[in-house]
C-alpha positions in Angstrom: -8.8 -7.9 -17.0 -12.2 -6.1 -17.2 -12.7 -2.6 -18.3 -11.1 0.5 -16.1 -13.6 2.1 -14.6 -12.0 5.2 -15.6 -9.3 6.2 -17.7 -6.6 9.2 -17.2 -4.1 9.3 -14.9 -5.0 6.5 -12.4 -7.0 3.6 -13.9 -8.8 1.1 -11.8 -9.4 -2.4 -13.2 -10.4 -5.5 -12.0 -9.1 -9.0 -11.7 -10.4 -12.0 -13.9 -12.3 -13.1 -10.6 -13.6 -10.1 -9.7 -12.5 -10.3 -6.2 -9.3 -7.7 -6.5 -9.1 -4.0 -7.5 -5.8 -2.7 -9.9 -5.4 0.5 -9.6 -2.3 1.6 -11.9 -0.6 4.9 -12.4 -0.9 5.6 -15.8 2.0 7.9 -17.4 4.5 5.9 -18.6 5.9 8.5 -21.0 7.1 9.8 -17.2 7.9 6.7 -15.5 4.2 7.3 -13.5 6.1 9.8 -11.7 3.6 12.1 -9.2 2.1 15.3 -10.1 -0.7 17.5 -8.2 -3.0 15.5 -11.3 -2.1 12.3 -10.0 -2.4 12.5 -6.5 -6.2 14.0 -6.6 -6.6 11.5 -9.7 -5.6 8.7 -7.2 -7.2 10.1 -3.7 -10.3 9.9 -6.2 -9.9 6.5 -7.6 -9.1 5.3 -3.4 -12.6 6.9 -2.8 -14.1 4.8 -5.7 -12.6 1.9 -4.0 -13.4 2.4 -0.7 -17.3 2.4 -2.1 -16.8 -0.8 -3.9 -18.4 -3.7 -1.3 -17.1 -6.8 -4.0 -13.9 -5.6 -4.0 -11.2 -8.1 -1.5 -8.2 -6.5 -1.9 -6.5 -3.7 -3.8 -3.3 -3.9 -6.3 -1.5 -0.9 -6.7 0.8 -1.0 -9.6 2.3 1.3 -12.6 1.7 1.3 -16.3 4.9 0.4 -18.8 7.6 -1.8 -18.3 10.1 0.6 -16.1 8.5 1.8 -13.6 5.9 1.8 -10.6 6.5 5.3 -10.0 10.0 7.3 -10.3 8.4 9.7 -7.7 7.5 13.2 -7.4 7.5 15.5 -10.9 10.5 17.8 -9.6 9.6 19.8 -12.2 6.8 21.1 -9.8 9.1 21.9 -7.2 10.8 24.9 -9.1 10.4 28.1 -7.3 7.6 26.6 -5.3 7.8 28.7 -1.8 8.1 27.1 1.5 4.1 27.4 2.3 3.4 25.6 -1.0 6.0 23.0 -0.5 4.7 22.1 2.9 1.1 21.9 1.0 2.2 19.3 -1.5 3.6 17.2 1.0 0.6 17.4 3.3 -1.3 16.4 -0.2 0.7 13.0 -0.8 0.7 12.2 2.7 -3.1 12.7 2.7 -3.8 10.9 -0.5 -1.4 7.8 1.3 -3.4 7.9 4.0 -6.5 6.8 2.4 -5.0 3.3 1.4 -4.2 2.7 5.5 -8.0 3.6 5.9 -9.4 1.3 3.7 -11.2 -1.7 4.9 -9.4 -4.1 2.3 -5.9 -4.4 2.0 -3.6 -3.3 -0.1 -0.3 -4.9 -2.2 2.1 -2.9 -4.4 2.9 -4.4 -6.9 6.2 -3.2 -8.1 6.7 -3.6 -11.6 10.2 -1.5 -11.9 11.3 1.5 -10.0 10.1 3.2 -7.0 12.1 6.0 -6.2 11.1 8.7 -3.8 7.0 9.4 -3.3 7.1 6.4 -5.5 8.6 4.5 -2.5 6.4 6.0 0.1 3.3 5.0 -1.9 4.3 1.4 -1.8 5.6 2.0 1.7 2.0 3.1 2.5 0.5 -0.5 0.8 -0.3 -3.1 3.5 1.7 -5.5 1.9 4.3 -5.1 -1.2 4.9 -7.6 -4.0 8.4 -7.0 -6.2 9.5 -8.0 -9.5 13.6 -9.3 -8.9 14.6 -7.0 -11.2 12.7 -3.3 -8.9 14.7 -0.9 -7.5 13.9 1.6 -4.7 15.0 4.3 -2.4 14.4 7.8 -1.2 16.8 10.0 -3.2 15.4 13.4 -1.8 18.5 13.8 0.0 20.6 14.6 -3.1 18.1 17.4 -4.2 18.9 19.0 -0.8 15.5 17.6 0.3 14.1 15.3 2.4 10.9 12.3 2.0 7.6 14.6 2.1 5.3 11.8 1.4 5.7 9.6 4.4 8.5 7.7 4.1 10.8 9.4 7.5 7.8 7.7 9.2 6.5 4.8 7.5 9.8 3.3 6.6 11.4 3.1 10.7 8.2 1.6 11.6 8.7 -1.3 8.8 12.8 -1.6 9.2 13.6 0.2 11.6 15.1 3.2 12.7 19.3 2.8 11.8 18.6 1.1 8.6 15.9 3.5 7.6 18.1 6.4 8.7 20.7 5.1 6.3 18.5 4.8 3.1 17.0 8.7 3.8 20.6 10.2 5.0 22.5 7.8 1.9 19.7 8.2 -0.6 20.7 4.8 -2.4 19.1 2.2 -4.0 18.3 -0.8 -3.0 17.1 -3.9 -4.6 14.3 -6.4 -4.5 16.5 -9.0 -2.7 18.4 -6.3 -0.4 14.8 -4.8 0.4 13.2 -8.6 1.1 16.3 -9.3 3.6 15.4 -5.9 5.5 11.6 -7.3 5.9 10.1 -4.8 3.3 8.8 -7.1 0.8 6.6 -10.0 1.0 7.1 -11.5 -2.1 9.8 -11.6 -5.0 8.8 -12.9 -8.4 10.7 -13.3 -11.6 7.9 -12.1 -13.7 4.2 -11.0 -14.3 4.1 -9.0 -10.7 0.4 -8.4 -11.0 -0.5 -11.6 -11.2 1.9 -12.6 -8.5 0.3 -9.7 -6.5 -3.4 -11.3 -7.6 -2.2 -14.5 -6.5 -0.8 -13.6 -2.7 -3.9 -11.7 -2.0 -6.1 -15.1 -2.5 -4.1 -16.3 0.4 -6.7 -13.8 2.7 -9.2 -12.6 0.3 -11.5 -15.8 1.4 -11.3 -14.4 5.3 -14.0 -12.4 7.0 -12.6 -8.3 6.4 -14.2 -7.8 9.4 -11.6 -10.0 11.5 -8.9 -8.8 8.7 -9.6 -5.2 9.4 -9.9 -5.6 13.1 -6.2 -7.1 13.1 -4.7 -4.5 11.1 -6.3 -2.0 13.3 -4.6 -4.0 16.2 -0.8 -4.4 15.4 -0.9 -0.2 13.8 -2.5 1.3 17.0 -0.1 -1.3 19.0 2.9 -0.3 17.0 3.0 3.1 18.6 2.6 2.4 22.4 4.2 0.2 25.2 3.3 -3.1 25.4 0.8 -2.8 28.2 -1.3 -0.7 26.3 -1.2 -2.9 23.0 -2.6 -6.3 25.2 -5.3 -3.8 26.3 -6.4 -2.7 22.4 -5.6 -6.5 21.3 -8.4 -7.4 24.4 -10.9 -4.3 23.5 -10.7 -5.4 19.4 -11.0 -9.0 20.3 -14.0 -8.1 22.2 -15.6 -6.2 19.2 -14.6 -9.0 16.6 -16.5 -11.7 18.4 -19.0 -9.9 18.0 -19.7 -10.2 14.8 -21.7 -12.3 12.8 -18.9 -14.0 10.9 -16.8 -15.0 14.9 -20.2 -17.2 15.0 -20.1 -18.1 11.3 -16.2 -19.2 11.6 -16.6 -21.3 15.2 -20.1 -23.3 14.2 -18.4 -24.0 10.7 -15.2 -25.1 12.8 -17.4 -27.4 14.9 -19.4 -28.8 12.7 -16.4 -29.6 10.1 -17.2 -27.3 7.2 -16.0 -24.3 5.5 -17.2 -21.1 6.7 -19.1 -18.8 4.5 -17.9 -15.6 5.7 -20.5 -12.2 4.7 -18.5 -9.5 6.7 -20.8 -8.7 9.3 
């Protein structure tokens, strides 16, 4: 890895190529668990990525060998009024929502636990890479709470309602293999997640983010409407896509039998 471009509390790296951002939480001594430092720490290392036009993808991962993030510091949460409560969760939810608008994707790598807003940042990941041995779930229920971060809306939408309903009402863990069979996880690896993470996004990273972005943009803004209305977004972004200078790039270098040198324009 090269040098973080900044140290503290979220630290971004880069891959031995270059081509991927690893942005690691980085308080192991806590299991990387989320305080008001680290969510402005990591809405500020997001913007940094966001700005960064070589970067292909993003890795989101956590520093040590236990955890990716044990969640929220509960420790916060003591004697915290109702107005201030509904504040924090409007900050995680607005620090999550950067990584859906970033024009790259986006994998969790989950190195070990991921418990609570732990759970809800990975759920917020475009993609989500697991070591065999992770765990996960949304224990808020048995602090009387309930998921602030996303997760009563990002996890229906990925396994639907009566499962998700049962993880949030239950709060237990599940397991990398239990999680893969409900369609949460892309990949499960034995070891070295980050690189495992490094490797899957090279399956896209060559790909025009212009057509990438365009097609994530398609199946979120048709996951929310009736079918009708999704053929008519899938038409209006299919439109837009071809016309871009990489559509022209990718069907001459199809013709003419070569590889196509994509600049995302």
């Amino acid at each position: 890895m090269q040098d973080s471009m900044e140290a503290g509390v979220a630290v971004v790296e880069r891959d031995n190529q270059g081509s991927c951002a690893i942005l690691r939480l980085n308080r192991p001594e806590v299991l990387n668990a989320l305080n008001a430092e680290v969510l402005h720490a990591l809405g500020e290392a997001l913007d940094a990525v966001a700005k960064d036009e070589a970067v292909r993808a993003l890795i989101v991962t956590g520093a040590g060998p236990k955890a990716f993030c044990a969640g929220a510091d509960i420790k916060e949460f003591l004697a915290q009024s109702p107005i201030a409560m509904k504040e924090r969760s409007e900050l995680g939810q607005s620090t999550f929502a950067k990584l859906g608008r970033l024009r790259i994707p986006s994998i969790a790598a989950m190195n070990g636990f991921a418990f609570g807003g732990g759970f809800e940042l990975a759920l917020a990941c475009t993609f989500r890479v697991a070591l065999a041995t992770a765990k996960m779930g949304l224990p808020e229920v048995k602090l009387g709470l309930l998921p602030g971060f996303g997760g009563t809306q990002r996890l229906p939408r990925l396994i639907g309602e009566a499962r998700a309903l049962e993880l949030i009402m239950s709060g237990r863990f599940i397991d990398a293999a239990e999680a893969d069979k409900f369609g949460l996880i892309n990949r499960v690896v034995s070891d070295d997640v980050v690189a495992a993470a490094v490797a899957f996004a090279g399956e896209f990273t060559g790909f025009s983010l212009s057509s990438q972005s365009l097609a994530r943009a398609a199946v979120e803004r048709g996951a929310s409407v009736a079918l009708d209305e999704g053929l008519r977004i899938e038409a209006e972004l299919f439109g837009l896509v071809a016309s871009t200078d990489d559509a022209a790039e990718g069907c001459a270098a199809f013709v003419e039998k070569r590889a196509a040198v994509f600049k995302d324009r």
